[in-house]
C-alpha positions in Angstrom: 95.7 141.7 34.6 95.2 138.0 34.4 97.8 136.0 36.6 99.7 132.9 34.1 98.3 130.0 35.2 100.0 126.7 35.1 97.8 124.0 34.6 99.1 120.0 35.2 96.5 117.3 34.6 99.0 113.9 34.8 101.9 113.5 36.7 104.3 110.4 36.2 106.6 109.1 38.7 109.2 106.3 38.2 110.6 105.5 41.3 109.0 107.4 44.9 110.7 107.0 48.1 108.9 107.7 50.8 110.1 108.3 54.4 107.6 107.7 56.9 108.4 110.9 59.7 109.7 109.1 62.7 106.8 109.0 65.5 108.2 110.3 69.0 108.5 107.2 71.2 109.8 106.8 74.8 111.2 103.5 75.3 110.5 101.9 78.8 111.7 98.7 80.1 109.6 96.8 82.9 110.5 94.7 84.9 111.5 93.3 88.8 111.9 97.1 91.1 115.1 97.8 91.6 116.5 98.2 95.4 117.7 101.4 96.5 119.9 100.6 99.0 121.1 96.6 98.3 123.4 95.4 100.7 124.6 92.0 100.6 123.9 89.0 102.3 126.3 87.0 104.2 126.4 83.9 105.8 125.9 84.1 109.7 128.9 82.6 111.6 128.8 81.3 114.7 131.6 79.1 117.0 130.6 77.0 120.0 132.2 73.8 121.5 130.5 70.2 121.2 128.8 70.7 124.7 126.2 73.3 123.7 123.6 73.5 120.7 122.5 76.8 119.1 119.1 77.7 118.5 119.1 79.6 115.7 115.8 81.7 113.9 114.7 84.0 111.9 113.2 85.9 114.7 112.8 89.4 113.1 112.3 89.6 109.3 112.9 92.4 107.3 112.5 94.1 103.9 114.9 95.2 101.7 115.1 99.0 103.5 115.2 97.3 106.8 111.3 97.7 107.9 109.3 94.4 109.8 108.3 92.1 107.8 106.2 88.7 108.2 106.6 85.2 106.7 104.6 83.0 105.2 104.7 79.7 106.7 107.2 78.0 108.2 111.3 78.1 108.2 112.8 75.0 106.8 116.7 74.2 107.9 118.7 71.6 105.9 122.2 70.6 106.3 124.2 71.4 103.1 127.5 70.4 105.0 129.0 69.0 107.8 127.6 66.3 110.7 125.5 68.7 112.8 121.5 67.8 113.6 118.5 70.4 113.4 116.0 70.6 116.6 112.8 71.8 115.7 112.0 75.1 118.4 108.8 76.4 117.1 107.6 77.2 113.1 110.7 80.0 113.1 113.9 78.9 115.2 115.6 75.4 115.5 118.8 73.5 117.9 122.0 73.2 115.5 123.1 70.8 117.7 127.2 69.8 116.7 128.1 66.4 115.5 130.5 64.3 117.7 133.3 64.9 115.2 133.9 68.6 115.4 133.5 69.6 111.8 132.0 72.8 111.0 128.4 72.6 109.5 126.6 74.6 106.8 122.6 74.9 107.3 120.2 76.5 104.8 117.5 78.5 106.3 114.3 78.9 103.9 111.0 80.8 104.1 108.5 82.0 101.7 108.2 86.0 101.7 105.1 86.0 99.4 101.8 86.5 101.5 99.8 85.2 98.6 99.1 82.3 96.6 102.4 81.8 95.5 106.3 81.1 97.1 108.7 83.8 96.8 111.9 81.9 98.2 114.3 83.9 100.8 117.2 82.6 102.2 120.3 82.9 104.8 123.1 80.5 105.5 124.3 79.6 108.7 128.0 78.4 109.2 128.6 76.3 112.3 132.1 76.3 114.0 132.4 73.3 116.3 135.4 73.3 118.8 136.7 71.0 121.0 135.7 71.7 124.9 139.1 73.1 126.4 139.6 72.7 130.7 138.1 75.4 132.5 139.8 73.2 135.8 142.3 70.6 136.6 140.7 68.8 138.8 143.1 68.4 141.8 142.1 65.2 143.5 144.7 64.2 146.7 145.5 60.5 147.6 145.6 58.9 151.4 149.0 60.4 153.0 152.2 58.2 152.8 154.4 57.1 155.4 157.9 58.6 153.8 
């Protein structure tokens, strides 16, 4: 037996809407690594009288996870407050050497970290407590005896 056979030679279609099939995608973002363990940075504080001067460096650099690291050029130290005077040491450490008028003193410590071409910035901040020199003796002086 012959199967029916439906034969269609033109189709018309008024309005077609097609939805394009979604293509699987996996959305990344790049950018700057992220630290695994961040800690903070604080300012360094230190307290001395007006009769010393503190040499202060960056001595021992280190990466984020705490491993030796080395800096590119020099340190630079600038005064953002106070009345206290850098001493240049060597490329990495400097005198903060108190101002006459016991006022604390902010310094800026800079470096570049990038070994390369270009500057990558780092930075600490040093906060300088001047005090006044207290007596460590009274200085018992005694005269030419009296007649009473």
């Amino acid at each position: 037996m012959d199967k029916p056979c439906l034969r269609i030679d033109r189709v018309y279609i008024e309005h077609l809407h097609l939805h394009p099939r979604p293509r699987p995608a996996l959305p990344l973002v790049v950018g700057m690594p992220v630290q695994r363990h961040k800690e903070p940075t604080m300012s360094m504080e230190f307290r001395i009288t007006s009769e010393y001067k503190l040499p202060v460096g960056a001595k021992h650099p280190m990466t984020p996870l705490g491993r030796p690291a080395t800096l590119d050029g020099p340190v630079t130290f600038t005064v953002l407050e106070g009345t206290c005077t850098i001493e240049p040491i060597d490329d990495v450490t400097a005198y903060l050497v108190p101002g006459d008028d016991f006022l604390d003193s902010v310094v800026l410590m800079e470096a570049d970290a990038d070994l390369g071409d270009g500057v990558e910035t780092i930075s600490e901040t040093v906060i300088l407590h001047v005090d006044h020199p207290m007596a460590s003796s009274m200085g018992v002086e005694a005269g030419e005896p009296v007649l009473r």
